[in-house]
Structures are given as C-alpha cells and as structure tokens.
N, C-alpha and C positions, 0 to 999 in steps of 0.2 A: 396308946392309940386303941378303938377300939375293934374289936373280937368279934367279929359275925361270924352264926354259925347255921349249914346249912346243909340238912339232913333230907335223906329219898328213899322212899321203897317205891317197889315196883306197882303193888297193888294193896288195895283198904284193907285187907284180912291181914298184913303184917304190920308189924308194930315199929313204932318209931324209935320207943323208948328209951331202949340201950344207945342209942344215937345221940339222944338229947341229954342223955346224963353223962356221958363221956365229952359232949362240945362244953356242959355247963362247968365240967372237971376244968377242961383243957382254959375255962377262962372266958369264955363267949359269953358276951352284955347279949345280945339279939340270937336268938334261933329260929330262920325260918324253917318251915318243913315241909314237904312236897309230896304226892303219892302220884309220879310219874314212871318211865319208861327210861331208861338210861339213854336207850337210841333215841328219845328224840329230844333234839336239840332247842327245841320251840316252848319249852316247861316255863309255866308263866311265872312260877314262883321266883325259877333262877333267875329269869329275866327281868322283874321287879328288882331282886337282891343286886346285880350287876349293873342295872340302872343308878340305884340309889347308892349304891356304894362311896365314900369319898377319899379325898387325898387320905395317907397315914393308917387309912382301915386295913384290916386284913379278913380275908375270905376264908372259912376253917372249915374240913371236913372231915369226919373220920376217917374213910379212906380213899382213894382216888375214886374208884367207881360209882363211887356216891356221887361224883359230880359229872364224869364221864367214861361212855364204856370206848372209847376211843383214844387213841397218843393228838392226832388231829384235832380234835373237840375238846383236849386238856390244855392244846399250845394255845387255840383261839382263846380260848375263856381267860388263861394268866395274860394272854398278850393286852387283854382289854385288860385284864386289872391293868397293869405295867403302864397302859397310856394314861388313865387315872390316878397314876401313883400310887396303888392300893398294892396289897400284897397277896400270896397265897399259901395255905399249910393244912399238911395231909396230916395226921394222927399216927398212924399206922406205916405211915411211909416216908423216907426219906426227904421230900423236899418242903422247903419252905424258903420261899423268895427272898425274904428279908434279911437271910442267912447267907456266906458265901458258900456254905458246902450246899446249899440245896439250890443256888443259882447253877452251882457246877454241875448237879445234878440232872437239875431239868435241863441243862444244856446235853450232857451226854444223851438223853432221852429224843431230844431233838435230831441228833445227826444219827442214833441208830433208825429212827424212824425215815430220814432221806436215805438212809443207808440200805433202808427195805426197802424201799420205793427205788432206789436205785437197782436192785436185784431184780425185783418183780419186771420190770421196765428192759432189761436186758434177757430173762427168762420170755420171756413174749416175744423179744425179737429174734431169737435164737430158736424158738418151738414155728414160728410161720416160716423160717428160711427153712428148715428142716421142711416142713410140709411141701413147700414148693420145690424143693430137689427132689419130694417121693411122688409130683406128679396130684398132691391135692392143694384143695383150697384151705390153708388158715382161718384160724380164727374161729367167733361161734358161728353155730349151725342155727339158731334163731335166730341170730342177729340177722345173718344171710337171709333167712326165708321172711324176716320183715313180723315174727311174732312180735307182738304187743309187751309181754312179758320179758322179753328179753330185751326189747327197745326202753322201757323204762328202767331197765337196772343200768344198762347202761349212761342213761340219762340221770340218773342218779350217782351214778359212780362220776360222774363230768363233774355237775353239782359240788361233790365234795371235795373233788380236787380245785376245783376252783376257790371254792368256799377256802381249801386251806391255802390254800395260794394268796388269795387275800391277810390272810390271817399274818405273813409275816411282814405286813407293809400297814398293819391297820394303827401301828402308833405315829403315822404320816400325816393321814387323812383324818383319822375318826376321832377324834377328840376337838379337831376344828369345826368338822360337821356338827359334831354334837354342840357347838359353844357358838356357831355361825348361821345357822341356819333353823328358822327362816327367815331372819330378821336380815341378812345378806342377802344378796345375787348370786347364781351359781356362778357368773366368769369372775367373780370379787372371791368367793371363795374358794376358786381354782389356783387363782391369783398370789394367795395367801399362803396356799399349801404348798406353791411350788414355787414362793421365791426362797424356801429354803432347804431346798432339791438339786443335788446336780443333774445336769440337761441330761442325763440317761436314766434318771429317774423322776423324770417329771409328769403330769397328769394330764391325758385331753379329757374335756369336760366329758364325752359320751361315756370312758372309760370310768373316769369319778362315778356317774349317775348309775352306772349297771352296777358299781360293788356299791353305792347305798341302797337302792333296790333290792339289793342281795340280802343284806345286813336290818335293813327294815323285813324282810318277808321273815326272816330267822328269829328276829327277836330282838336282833343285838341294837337296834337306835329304835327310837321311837317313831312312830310314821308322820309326825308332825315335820321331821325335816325336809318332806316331800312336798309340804303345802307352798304355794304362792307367795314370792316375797313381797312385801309393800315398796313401791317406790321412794326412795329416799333422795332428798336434796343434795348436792357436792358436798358441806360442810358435813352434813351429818352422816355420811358414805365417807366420806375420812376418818372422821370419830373412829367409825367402826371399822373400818381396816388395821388404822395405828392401834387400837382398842386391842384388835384381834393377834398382830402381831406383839406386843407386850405381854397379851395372856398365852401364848403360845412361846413364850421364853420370856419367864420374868426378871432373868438375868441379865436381858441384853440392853446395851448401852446407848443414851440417845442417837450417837453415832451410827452405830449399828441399825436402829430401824430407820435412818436417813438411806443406809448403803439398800435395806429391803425394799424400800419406798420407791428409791432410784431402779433397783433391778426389774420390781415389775413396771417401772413406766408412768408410775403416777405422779401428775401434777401437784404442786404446791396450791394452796389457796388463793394464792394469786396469778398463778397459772406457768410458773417456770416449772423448768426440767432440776433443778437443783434445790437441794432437801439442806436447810440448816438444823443444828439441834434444839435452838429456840423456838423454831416452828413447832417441832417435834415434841417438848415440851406441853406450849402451849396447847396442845391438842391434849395430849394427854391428861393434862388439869383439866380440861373439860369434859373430858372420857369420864375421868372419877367422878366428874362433881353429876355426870347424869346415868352414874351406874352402870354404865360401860365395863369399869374394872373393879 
C-alpha cells in the first residue's frame, strides 16, 4: 500500500531536505512538504494530504512534531486516518498504526494524556477551594476584570477541548458526513449515523451541525458538506440511505440492513413497516448500477 510522506518546517529559510530524503529512504511514493507553524492546525498542505488520503495508505513522517506540536492534534489527525482506513508512522518514534506495538503505544499516549487532564482538572479545583477558605477570589484576575486577552485564551482553551472531545467520536459521524452529504438531508443523515448507536450515544441534528462547523472551519471536511441538499424523490432517498448504510459496513448482511431500515423507522417502497432481504437487495442492485456504491 502506498507511503505518503509529509514533511514541515516552521519558516522559508529552513530547509526540507533531510526530511525528504529520509521519507524517500523510509519508502514514501508522494511527499508533500509544507512551510507552516506546528500550532496551527489549519496548514492546507496537511489538509489536502488527509483529504486525499485513501483506504490501505499510510501517513509517514519523520517525527511526531513534524505533524503536531500537540498529544490532542496527534489523536485527532490518526483518528481521521483510522475512520479512512489509512494508517500512521513516525520514523524517529515508536508508533505506527499498522503495527500492534505502536497501536499499543499510541494507546498508552492517549490515557497519559486523560491522565494529565485529569490532574490539571483536580489541581484547579483544589487551588480555588484553598483560595476560598483564605477569604480570596479564585481563578484569573483577567478573566475577572473582563480583559480581552485573557477572554480569548480562554475561548481558545474551550475550542480545543472541544475540538478534542470531538476527536474521540469522529469515527461515528465523519466519514458518513464525508460520503453523505450533500447529496443527503441532514435528518437522513442523522438517521444513518445513529441507527448504529446505542441510545446514549446517539446524535441531535444541532449537536451533529456544530462539530461539522467545527471540522469544516479546522480543515478537517470540506465546506461543501454545509451546502444545500437537492430534494430527492422516495425511491431515490432510499437508494441512498441503503447505499449509505452498506458503505458504512460492508460486511453487513441483507438482514442486517432490514434490522437498520426497521430501527430508524423507514418505510418500504410500498409503504409497510416491515423490511424483507429481497427488497433490500433489490435496492442495492440499483445502488451499484447508478454509482451509489
């Protein structure tokens, strides 16, 4: 499978080069190259590369900070590869996805990182109960006085908790977004994402729309899935739902998308409550034959 490789310096006066000759060592057919900012996460280059990336590929990079200066910005990026199928491998560093010592690894990397955010999160609440037993006010002293500069860090710091909070749910949604939209309705492909959800992890559409907004303003989908969907007729609004639920498990058994069909409520073409597998079929032959799948 093939070897993308994708190299960053900070600024035009450094050079790529040792970058490029070590990903073209390591095996990489493509290398793009970038002259961005590690902190920002909106570098168009990476965002092209993670776009276009496909099933079987893997994402190469000499070492982790080449792609982020962040543990958060490392989980988001593999989590997209991961709903892609696509893999990731550091040169210089222990993990590579494809591997099980470096699934194990990026997993340990993962819970030290809740594991700080769980300290951080208990130092905070333990430093304002201490302030309120001495008689002061916790917290900042900008934030209190309403500066400008301390209201946006904090607004920033929200941002990226959010943003990673998203990030461990984005192989749910975003790869349906990405394959449904806009050629779907958002309650169809609300629909879709969460007939295979249990009911405490299911999606309201406002909730859906603010983390695509989120993910289109970052980089990570394209703004096309925020355009207007075309109204579609009953037949061809089933195409694409059964369409969608086959691409989203290509494993699953006519049966199976009878049991999805029935859970979110959709009628048969003839208009019952009850899904046979010859329906089911039947659609799907027609999926294929107009490129649906």
């Amino acid at each position: 499978m093939p070897l993308i490789g994708y190299a960053r310096v900070s600024t035009d006066e450094q050079t790529l080069a040792p970058q490029a000759q070590a990903l073209k060592a390591a095996g990489c057919v493509w290398i793009r190259e970038e002259h961005a900012s590690g902190g920002n996460r909106t570098r168009p280059v990476l965002r092209a590369v993670l776009d276009g990336i496909g099933k079987g590929d893997t994402l190469v990079v000499v070492r982790i900070d080449r792609l982020a200066r962040s543990l958060s910005h490392l989980l988001e990026v593999i989590e997209q590869l991961e709903a892609k199928g696509a893999f990731f491998r550091s040169i210089e560093d222990p993990i590579d996805t494809a591997s099980p010592q470096g699934k194990f690894t990026l997993q340990v990397l993962g819970a030290a990182a809740e594991f700080e955010r769980a300290l951080i999160r208990e130092r905070t609440k333990a430093g304002l109960a201490s302030a309120r037993l001495e008689g002061r006010i916790g917290g900042n002293p900008g934030l209190r006085a309403r500066e400008p500069d301390a209201l946006r860090k904090i607004r920033l710091a929200r941002q990226d908790g959010y943003m990673e909070r998203l990030g461990h749910t984005a192989s749910e949604w975003v790869p349906q977004v990405r394959r449904l939209r806009p050629h779907m309705a958002w309650d169809d492909v609300l629909r879709v994402i969460n007939a295979s959800l249990p009911r405490d992890r299911k999606w309201t559409q406002t909730r859906l729309l603010r983390a695509v907004r989120a993910y289109v303003r970052d980089g990570f989908l394209p703004s096309e899935v925020l355009e207007r969907a075309a109204r579609r007729v009953g037949d061809d609004r089933l195409l694409t739902i059964v369409a969608a639920i086959k691409g989203a498990d290509p494993d699953i058994t006519l049966q199976g998308i009878c049991d999805r069909l029935e859970s979110m409520r959709e009628r048969t073409p003839r208009g019952r409550n009850k899904w046979q597998p010859s329906s089911v079929n039947m659609l799907l032959t027609r999926a294929r034959k107009m490129g649906l799948l």
